[in-house]
N, C-alpha and C positions, 0 to 999 in steps of 0.2 A: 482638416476634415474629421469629422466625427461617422459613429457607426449611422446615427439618423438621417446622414446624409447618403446614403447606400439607399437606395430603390427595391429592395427585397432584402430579406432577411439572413440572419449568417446559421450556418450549420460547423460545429468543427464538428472533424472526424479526425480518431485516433489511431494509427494501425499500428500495432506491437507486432517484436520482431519475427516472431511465427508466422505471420499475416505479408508479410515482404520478402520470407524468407529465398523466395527462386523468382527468377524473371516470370514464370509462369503466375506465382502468384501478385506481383506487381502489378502484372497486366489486369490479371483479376481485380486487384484493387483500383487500379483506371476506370476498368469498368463499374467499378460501381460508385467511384465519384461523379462519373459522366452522366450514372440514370439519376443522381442524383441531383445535379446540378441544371438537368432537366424540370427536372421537379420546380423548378421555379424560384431555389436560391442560389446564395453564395456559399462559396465553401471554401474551410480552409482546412487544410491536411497535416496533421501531424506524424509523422514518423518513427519509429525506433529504429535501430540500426538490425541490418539483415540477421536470422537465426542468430547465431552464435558470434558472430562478428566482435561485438565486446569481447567474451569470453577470448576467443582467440589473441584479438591484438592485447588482452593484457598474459596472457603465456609468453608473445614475441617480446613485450618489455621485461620479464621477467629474465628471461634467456640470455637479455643483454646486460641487463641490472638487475642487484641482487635488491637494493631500494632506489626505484626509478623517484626522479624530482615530481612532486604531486606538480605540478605545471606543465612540464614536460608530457605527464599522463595524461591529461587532461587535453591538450592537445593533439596527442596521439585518440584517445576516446574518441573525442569529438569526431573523427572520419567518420564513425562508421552511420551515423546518421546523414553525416553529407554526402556519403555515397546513395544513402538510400533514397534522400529526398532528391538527388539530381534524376534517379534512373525511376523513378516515380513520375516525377516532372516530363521524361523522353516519353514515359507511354503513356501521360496523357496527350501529350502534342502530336504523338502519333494516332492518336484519335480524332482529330482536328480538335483539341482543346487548346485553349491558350492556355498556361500553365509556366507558372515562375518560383524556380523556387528559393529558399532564403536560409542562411544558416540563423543560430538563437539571435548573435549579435546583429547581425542584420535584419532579424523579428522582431527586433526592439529589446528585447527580451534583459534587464539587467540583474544581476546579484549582487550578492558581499563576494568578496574576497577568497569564502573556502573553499578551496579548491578540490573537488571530487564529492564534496555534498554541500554545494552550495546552496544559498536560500533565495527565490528570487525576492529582490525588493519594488522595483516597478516594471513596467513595460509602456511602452510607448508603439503604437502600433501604426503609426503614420504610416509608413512605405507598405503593410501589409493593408492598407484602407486605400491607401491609393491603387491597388494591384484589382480590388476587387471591385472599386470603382470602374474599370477597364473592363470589369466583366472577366477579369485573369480566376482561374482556382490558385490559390497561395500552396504550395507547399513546403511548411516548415520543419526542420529539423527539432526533435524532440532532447530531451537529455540537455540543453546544454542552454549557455548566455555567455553576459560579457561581466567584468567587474568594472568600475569605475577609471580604469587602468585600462582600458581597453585590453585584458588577458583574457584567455578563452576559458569560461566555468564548464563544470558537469555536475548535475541537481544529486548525482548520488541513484538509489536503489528508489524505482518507480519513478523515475524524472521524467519516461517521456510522458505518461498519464499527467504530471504536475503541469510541464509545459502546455498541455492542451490543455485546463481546464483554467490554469492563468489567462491564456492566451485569450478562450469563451468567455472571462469576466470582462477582460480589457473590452474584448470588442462586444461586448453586451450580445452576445449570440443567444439566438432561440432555443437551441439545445448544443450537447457536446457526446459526443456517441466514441465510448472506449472499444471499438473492436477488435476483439482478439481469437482464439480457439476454442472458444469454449461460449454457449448459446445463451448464458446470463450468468446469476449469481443463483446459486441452489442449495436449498437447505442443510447441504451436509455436500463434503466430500463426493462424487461419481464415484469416485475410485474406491471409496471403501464403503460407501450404502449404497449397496444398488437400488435402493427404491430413494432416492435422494432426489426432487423436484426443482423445476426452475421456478423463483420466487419473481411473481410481475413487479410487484413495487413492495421498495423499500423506504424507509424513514434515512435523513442523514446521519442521525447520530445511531443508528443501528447499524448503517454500512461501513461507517469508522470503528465500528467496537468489531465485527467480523473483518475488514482489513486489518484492523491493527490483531488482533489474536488468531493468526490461521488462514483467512483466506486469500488465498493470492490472487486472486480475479483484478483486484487494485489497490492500491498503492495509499497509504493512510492520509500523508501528505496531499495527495490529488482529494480526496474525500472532505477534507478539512475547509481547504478554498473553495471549494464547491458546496458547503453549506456556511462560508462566510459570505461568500458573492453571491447565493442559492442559485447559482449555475445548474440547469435540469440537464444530469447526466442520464448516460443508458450504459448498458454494459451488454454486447452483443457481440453475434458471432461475425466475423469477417467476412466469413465465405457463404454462407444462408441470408437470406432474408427473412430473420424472425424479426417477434418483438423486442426480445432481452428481458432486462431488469431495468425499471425507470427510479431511478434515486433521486426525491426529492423534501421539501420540507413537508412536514407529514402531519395533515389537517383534518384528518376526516375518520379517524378512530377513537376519537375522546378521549375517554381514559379506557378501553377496550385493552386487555393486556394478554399478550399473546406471544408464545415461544416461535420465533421466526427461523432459527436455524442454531448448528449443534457444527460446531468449528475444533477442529484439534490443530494442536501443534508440538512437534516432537523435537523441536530446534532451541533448550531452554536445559537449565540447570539449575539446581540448588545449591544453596551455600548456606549454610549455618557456620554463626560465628558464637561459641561456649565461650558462658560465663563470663559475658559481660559485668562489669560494675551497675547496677542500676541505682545512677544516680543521674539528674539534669544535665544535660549536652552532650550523653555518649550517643546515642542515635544521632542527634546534628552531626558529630565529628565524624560517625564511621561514615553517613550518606554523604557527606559534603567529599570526604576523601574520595568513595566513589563516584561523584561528579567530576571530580578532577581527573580519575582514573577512565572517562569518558563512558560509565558504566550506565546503562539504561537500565531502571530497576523497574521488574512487570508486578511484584506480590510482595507482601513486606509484614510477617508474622513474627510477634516478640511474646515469649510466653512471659508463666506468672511468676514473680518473684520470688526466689527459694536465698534466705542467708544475706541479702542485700545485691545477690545475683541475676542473672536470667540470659539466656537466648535468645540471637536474634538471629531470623531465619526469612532469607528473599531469595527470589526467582529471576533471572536474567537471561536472555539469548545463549543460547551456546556455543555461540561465538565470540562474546564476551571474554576481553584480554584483561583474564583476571588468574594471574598463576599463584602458586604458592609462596614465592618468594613477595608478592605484594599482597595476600593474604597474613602472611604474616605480619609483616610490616604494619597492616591496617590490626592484628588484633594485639600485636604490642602494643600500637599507639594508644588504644582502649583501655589499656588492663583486660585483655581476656586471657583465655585459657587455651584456647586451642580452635579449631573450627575444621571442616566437612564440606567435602562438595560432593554430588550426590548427580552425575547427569543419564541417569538412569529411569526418569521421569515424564510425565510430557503432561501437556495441557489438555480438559474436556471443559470447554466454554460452551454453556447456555446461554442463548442471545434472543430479547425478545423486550418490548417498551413494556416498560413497568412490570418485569418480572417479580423485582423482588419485595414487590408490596401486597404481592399477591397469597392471600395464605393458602400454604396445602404445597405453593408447588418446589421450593426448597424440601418438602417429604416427600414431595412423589421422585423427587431425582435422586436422593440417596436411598429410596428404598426401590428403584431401579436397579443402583449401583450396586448394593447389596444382594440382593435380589441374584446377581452376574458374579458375586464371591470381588469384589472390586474393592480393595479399601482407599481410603482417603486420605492422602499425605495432610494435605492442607486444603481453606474453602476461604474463597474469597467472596462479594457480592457488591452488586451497586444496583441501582436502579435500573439497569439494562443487562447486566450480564452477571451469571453465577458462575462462577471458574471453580473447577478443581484437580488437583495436582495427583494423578495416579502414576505407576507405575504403568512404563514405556511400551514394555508389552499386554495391561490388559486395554491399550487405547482403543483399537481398532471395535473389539468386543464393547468397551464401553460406549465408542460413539456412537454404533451400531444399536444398542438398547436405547439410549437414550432420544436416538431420531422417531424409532416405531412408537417408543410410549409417550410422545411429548409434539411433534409435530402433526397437526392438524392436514385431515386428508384434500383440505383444497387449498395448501399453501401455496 
């Protein structure tokens, strides 16, 4: 069976675990598969596991083991969405729904091997096309699949988002609606501009540079297959009937270039590694160490040569398992001299298509920053996004300036 043989169209819906968190809210979510499903399609539900329930069952593995078997975790993980998609599944059949629900591996749903941030590789959606053949709503469990080994994966940080927007390519669905607590994607932070707007449409490769640097509304990974399969996502609230934010391929601004939104992130570190040899392969050798070191590098600044020397100076999560003892290590192995870490910093990203070919507005954001007494560690740019690296405490102030003087009053 293929999706064209289905007699009306698919909708997935995604509920993150705020959204499932009490049987009260469950129910709520029942109900609005139900006015949904009214509506005239099919639907499939995606899940994350209740409030905190991750969080928790990985405290109980701790408790027991000091280093649980990533298998064994993974396992234990995976309940907590099977709990949620079964007690999802009870209140919709208590609404007289038919409603089935299915863990990853029985979503079809398969990966690699790694376990705890697996990747998926295919899916096969047969038993979820024969379900909605039936006129059944599917509910899937999010977060997780199988490997080839029949072992139980989990996608790692934003999986159930990834699994629902896999899941919308597979079955070539109409749209794929992320709802969660919050009413879209908005130019800035709530919490710290209160005049920060909800933004109706986004471009794909705008909503991956705001996932990936700051916004947590979704998950980079889901952003990614959703502009490789151009899956039309929304990002909306669970509990309202608004519109959201609609993320799609973005056709009708030409070359129109405009600041879209102002993203911070306080979860990131600096590292300088002094007096480097500047000679051919010492950048290959240190970044390749940190690849192996499993180091995700966000900024990568190498000043100008003094003596046959120089600095090199990048930016990483700050959670980043990168101690002294293998800092050192990597700047022995260089010839350097010493090095710095510095997590006292944080990220102010301007995000906007074709920012940075635009002249005037790289000066209008430093002489913003200025402007606030704000200096500037380091300045990155690309064609969608101007990052800069300030000091941790004047973010809030920074991001603050920069949302009134740069975003647009009908964002």
């Amino acid at each position: 069976m293929t999706p064209q043989d289905l007699n009306k169209p698919i909708h997935v819906l995604k509920f993150g675990g705020t959204s499932v968190a009490t049987p009260e809210l469950i129910r709520n979510a029942a109900q609005r598969i139900a006015r949904r499903r009214d509506s005239g399609v099919h639907v499939v539900c995606v899940v994350s596991a209740m409030g905190d329930t991750t969080d928790r069952l990985l405290s109980l593995a701790r408790e027991i083991s000091t280093r649980p078997p990533s298998r064994e975790l993974d396992v234990l993980l995976s309940a907590g969405e099977v709990q949620s998609m079964a007690l999802l599944s009870m209140a919709l059949n208590e609404l007289g729904i038919a409603a089935r629900s299915y863990t990853g591996q029985q979503g079809g749903i398969r990966t690699d091997a790694q376990h705890s941030e697996a990747k998926i590789l295919s899916i096969d959606p047969d038993r979820v096309l024969e379900a909605l053949n039936r006129d059944e709503v599917v509910v899937l469990a999010g977060f997780q699949g199988h490997d080839d080994r029949d072992e139980i994966t989990t996608l790692g940080r934003g999986g159930s988002d990834t699994s629902a927007v896999a899941m919308a390519a597979a079955l070539e669905a109409e749209r794929c609606e992320i709802l969660t607590d919050v009413s879209g994607v908005f130019t800035a932070d709530p919490r710290i501009v209160e005049g920060a707007r909800q933004i109706s449409a986004l471009g794909y490769d705008e909503m991956l540079e705001m996932a990936n640097l700051g916004a947590k509304v979704l998950h980079g990974r889901s952003v990614e297959l959703a502009r490789r399969f151009e899956v039309s996502l929304i990002v909306a609230s669970a509990t309202a009937d608004t519109a959201g934010t609609r993320i799609s391929r973005k056709d009708d601004s030409m070359e129109k270039v405009e600041v879209r939104a102002v993203t911070d992130d306080r979860n990131v570190k600096k590292i300088s590694l002094l007096s480097v040899p500047d000679t051919p392969g010492v950048a290959a050798r240190i970044f390749g160490s940190l690849g192996e070191f499993g180091v995700n590098v966000r900024l990568i600044v190498q000043a100008q040569s003094h003596a046959g020397h120089n600095d090199i100076t990048f930016v990483v999560p700050g959670d980043t398992p990168l101690d002294d003892k293998r800092l050192e290590q990597l700047v022995t192995e260089v010839g350097g001299e010493n090095w710095i870490i510095d997590d006292r910093i944080a990220l102010l990203n301007i995000i906007g298509e074709g920012i940075s070919r635009a002249p005037g507005i790289a000066g209008t954001i430093f002489k913003i920053l200025a402007d606030q007494k704000i200096n500037l560690d380091l300045i990155s740019s690309s064609n969608l996004v101007i990052t800069c690296v300030v000091p941790e405490g004047d973010l809030v102030r920074g991001t603050r300036a920069l949302h009134e003087g740069l975003i647009e009053t009908d964002a």
